[in-house]
C-alpha positions as CSV (number, residue, x, y, z in Angstrom):
1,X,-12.9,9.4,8.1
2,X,-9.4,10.6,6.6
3,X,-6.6,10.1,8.8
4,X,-5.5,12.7,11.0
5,X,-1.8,14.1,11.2
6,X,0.7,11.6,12.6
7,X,2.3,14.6,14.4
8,X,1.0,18.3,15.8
9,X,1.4,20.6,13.1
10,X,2.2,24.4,13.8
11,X,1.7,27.7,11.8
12,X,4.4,29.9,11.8
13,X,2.4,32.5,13.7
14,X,1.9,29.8,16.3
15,X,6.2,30.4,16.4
16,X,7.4,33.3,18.6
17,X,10.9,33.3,16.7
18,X,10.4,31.1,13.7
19,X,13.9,31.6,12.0
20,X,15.2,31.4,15.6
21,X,13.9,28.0,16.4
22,X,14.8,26.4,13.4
23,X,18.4,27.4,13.7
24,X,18.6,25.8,16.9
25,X,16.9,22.7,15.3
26,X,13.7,22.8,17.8
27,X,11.6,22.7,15.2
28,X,11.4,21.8,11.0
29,X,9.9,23.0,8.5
30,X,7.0,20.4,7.2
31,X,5.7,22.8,4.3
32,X,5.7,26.1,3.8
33,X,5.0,28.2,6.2
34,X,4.3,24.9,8.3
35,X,6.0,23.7,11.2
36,X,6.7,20.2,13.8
37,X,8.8,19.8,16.6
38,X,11.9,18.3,15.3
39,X,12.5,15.5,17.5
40,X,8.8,14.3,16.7
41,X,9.1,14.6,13.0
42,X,12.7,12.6,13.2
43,X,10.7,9.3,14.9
44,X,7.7,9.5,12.1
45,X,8.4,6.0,9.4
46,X,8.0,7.7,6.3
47,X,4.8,7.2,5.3
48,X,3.3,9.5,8.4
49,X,5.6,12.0,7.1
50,X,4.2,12.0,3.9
51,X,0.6,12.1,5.9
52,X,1.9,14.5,7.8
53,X,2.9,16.9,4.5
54,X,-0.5,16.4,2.8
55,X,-2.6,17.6,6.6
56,X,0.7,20.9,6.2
57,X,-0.5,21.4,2.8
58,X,-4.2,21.7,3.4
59,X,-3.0,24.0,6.5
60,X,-2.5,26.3,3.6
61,X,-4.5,25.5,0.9
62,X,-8.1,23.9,2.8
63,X,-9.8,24.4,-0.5
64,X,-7.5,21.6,-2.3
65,X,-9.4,18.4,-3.7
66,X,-6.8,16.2,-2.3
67,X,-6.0,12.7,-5.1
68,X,-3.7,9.8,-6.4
69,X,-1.1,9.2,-3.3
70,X,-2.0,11.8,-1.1
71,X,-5.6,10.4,-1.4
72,X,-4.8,6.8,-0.8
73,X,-2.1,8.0,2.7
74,X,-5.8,10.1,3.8
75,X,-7.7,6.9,3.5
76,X,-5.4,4.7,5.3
77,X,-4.5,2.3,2.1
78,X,-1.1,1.2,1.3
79,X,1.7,3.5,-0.6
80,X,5.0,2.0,-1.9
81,X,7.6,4.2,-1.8
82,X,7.7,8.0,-0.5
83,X,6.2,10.7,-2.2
84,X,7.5,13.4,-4.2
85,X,4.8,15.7,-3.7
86,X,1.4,16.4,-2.2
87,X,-1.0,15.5,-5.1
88,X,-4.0,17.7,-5.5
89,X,-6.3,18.0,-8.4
90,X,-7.8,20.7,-10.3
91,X,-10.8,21.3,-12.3
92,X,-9.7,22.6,-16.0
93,X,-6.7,23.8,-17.2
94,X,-3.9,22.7,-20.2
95,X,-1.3,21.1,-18.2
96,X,-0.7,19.4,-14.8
97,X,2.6,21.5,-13.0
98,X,4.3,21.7,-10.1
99,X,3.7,24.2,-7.8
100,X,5.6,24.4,-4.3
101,X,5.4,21.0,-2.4
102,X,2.3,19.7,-4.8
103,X,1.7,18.6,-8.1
104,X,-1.7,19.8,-9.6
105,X,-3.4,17.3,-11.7
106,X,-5.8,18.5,-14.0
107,X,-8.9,17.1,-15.7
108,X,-11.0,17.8,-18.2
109,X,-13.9,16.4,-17.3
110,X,-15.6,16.3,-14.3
111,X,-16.0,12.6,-13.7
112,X,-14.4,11.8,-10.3
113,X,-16.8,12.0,-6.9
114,X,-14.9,14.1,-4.6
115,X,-16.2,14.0,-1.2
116,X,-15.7,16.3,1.9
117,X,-15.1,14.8,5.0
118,X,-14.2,16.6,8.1
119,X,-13.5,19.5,5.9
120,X,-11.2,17.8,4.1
121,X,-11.9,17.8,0.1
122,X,-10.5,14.1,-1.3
123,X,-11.2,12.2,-4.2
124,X,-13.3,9.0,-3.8
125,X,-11.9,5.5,-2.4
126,X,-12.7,3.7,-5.7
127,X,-11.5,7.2,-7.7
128,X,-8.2,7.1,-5.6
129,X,-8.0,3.3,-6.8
130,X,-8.5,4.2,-10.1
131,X,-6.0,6.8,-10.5
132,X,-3.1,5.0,-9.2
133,X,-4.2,2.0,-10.9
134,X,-3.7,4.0,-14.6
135,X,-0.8,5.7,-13.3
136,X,1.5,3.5,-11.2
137,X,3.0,0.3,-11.6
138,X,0.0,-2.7,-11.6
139,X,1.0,-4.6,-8.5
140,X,1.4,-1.3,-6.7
141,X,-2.6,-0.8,-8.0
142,X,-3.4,-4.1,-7.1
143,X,-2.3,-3.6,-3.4
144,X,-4.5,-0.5,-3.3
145,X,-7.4,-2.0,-5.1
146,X,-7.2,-4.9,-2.9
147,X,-6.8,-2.6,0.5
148,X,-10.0,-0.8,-0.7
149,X,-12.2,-3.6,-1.4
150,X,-10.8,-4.9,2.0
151,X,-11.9,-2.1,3.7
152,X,-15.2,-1.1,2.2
153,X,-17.8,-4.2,2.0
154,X,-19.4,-1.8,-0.7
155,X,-16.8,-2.0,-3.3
156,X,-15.8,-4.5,-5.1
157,X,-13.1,-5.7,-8.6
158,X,-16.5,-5.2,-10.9
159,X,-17.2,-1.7,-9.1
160,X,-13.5,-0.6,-9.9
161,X,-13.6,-2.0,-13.0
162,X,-16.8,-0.1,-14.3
163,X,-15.4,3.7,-13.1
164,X,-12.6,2.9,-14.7
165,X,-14.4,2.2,-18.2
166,X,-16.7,5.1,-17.4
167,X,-14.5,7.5,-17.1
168,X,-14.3,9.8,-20.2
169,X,-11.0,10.2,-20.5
170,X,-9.2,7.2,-22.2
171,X,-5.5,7.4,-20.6
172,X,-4.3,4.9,-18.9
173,X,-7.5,2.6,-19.1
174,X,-6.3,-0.2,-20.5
175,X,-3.5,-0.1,-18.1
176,X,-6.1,-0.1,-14.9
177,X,-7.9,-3.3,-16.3
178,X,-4.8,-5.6,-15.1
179,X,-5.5,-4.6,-11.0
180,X,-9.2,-3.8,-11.0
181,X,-10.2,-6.9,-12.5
182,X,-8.1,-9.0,-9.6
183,X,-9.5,-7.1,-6.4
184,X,-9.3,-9.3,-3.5
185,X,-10.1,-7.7,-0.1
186,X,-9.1,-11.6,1.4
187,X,-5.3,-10.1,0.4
188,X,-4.4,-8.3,3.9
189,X,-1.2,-6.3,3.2
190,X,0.5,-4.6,0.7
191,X,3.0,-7.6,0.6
192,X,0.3,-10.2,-0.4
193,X,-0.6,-8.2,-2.7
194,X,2.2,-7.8,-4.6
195,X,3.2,-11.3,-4.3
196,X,-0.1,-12.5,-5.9
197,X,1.2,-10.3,-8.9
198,X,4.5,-11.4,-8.7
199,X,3.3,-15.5,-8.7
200,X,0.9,-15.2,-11.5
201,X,3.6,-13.0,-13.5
202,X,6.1,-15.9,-13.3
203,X,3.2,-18.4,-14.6
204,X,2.4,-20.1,-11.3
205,X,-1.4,-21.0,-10.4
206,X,-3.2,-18.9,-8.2
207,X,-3.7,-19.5,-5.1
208,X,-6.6,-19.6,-2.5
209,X,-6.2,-16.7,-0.6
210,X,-6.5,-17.0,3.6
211,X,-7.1,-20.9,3.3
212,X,-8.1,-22.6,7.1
213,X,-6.3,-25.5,7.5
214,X,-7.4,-28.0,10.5
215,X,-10.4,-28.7,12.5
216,X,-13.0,-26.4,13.9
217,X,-11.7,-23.3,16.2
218,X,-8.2,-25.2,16.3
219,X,-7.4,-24.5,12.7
220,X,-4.9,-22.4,11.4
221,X,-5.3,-19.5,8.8
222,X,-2.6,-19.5,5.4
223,X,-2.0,-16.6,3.9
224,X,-2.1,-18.5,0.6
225,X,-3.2,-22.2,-0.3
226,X,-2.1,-24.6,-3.3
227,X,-4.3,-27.6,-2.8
228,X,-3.2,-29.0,-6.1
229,X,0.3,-29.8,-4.9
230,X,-0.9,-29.2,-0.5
231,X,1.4,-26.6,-0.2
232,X,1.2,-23.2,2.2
233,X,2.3,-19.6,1.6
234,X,3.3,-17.1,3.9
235,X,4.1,-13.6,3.1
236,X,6.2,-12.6,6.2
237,X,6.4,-9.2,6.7
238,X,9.5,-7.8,8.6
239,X,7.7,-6.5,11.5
240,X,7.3,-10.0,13.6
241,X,10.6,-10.4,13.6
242,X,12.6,-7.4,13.7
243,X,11.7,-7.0,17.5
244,X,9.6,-3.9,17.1
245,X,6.5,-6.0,17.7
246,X,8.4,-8.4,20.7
247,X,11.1,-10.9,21.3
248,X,12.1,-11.9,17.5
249,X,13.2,-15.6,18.9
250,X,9.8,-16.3,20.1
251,X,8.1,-15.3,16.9
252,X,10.3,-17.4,14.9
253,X,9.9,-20.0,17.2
254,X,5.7,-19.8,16.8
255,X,5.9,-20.2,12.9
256,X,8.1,-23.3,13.3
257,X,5.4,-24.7,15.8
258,X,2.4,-23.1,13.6
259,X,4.6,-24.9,10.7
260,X,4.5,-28.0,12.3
261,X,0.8,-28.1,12.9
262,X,0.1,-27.4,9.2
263,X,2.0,-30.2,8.1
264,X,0.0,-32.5,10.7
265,X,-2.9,-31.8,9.3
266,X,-2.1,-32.3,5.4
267,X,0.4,-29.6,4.2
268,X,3.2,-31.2,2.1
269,X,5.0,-28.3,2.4
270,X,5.0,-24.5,3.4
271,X,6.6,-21.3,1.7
272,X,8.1,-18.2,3.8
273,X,8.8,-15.2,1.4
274,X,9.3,-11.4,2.8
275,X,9.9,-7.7,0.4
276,X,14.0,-9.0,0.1
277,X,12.4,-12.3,-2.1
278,X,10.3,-9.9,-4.3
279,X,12.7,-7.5,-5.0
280,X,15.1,-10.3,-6.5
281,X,13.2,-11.7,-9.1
282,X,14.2,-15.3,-9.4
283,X,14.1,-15.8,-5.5
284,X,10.3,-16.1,-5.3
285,X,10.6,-17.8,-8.5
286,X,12.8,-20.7,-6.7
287,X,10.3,-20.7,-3.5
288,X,7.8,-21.3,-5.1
289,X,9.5,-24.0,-7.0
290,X,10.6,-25.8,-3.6
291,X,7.0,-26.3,-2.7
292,X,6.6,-28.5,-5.7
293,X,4.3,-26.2,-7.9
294,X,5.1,-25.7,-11.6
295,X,4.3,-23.3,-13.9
296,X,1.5,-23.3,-16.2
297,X,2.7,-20.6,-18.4
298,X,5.5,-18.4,-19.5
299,X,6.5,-15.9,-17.2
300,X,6.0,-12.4,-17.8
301,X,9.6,-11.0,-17.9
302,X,8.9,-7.7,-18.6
303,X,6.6,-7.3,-15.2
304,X,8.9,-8.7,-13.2
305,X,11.8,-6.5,-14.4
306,X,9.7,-3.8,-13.6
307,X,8.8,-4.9,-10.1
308,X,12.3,-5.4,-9.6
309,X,13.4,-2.1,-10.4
310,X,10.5,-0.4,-8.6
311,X,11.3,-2.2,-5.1
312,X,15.1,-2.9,-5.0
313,X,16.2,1.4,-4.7
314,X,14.3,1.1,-1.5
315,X,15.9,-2.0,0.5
316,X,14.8,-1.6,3.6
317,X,11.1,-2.0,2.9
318,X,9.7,-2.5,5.9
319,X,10.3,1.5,6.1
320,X,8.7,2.3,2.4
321,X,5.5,1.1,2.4
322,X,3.1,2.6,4.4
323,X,0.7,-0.1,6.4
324,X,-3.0,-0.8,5.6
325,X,-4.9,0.8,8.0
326,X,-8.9,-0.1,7.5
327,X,-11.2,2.8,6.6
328,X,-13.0,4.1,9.6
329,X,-10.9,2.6,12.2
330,X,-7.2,3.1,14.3
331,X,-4.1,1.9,12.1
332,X,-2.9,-1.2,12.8
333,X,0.4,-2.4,11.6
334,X,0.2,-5.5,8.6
335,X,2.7,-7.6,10.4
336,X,1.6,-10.9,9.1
């Protein structure tokens, strides 16, 4: 099922003195003609926000086929950055355009499945991969694509791959094939994901992905496995250690004693990298250097530049990217 709104979302009818209340700041305006208390909408992250805008604009407009972004925050996969506008799609026309608080994307051919769920019109999971995978920037697609195939046992890289290539339209096809082709649902967040794009861009050998490391139900889990050189790497997110999620101390104090362990029971060495190393290009470069792995090709400068340039406006990140939440099931924060 789509997500619902993060927040309760009021028509202005449902206002007895609309202009009134939003002069004494009791309420905001979400969209046109849309409305959420104000102290409510101030404690959303910014990613229910943008949740929240796409449930105000389907307030108004319930016939909208919902896509791209938009499409992906319904379906509980991971967005970087916030959104400029609701993203809705339309059947025919010359040009997509701007109107109000959405951009209308239009198509000429009729090749996505749209599917209506809870009354809500959307384009498909592997469509919404798809889009954003010709459209936005490949390791933004390849945290999607990998969120998706994460989520749904029924898709999978090759399914991606073959509605890209069947689509009639050309754009931006070539430009999908990068992400498709390396859906991984054993990737669990956003910040894996983008750090498997970022290690293969600067020539490094990829890794196994959630590795088990130790003996029967005592093992621990890595996020990502070298065995070639025994070395461990962990894509800390900012959560476990910011205090939202508990007392910071004791969480750093766990990875030092989960640290220990792994080294007990054969790794040489173990990375930690969180958003701050993959927004500076060479720092994950030199992390992954301090574990004793090498190269095995030139690095892909012009990737990483791009990377670079699409995280680093947006420093604190941990308020950015909105968290996997798995299809058909409550949200749950990717803290790892």
């Amino acid at each position: 099922m789509p997500l619902p709104s993060p927040i309760a979302l009021l028509p202005a009818a449902a206002l007895t003195h609309t202009t009134r209340s939003i002069r004494r700041g009791d309420v905001v305006a979400v969209a046109r003609g849309v409305y959420a208390g104000a102290a409510e909408w101030g404690a959303l992250p910014r990613w229910d926000r943008d949740l929240a805008r796409v449930h105000a604009h389907l307030m108004t407009h319930p016939d909208a086929i919902v896509c791209r972004e938009s499409a992906a925050l319904l379906w509980g996969l991971p967005v970087v950055g916030a959104l400029d506008a609701v993203h809705v799609l339309a059947r025919g026309g010359s040009t997509s355009r701007r109107v109000g608080g959405a951009r209308v994307h239009t198509s000429a051919h009729d090749d996505r499945v749209i599917e209506e769920v809870g009354g809500i019109r959307l384009a498909s999971v592997a469509d919404t991969c798809v889009d954003i995978a010709r459209h936005r920037h490949p390791a933004v697609a390849l945290a999607v694509a990998d969120a998706a195939v994460r989520a749904d046992a029924r898709l999978s890289a090759a399914i991606l791959a073959a509605v890209n290539e069947e689509r009639a339209s050309g754009r931006g096809r070539r430009r999908a094939r990068w992400a498709l082709a390396r859906a991984d649902g054993r990737a669990e967040s956003a910040l894996e994901s983008i750090s498997r794009a970022a290690i293969e861009w600067w020539g490094f050998p990829a890794p196994q992905l959630q590795q088990w490391i130790g003996p029967g139900g005592d093992a621990d889990r890595t996020d990502m496995w070298w065995p070639s050189a025994q070395a461990a790497g962990e894509a800390d997110g900012h959560l476990k250690y910011d205090g939202r999620l508990g007392d910071p101390g004791g969480a750093l104090r766990a990875r030092e004693e989960r640290d220990r362990r792994l080294r007990r029971r054969g790794a040489r060495a173990i990375a930690h990298w969180s958003w701050d190393d993959l927004a500076e290009p060479s720092a994950l470069r030199d992390i992954i250097l301090g574990v004793g792995l090498v190269p095995e090709s030139l690095p892909d400068l012009d990737s990483l530049s791009s990377l670079s340039r699409l995280l680093r406006p947006s420093l604190n990140l941990r308020d950015s990217i909105a968290p996997t939440t798995p299809l058909h099931s409550a949200r749950e924060l990717s803290a790892r």
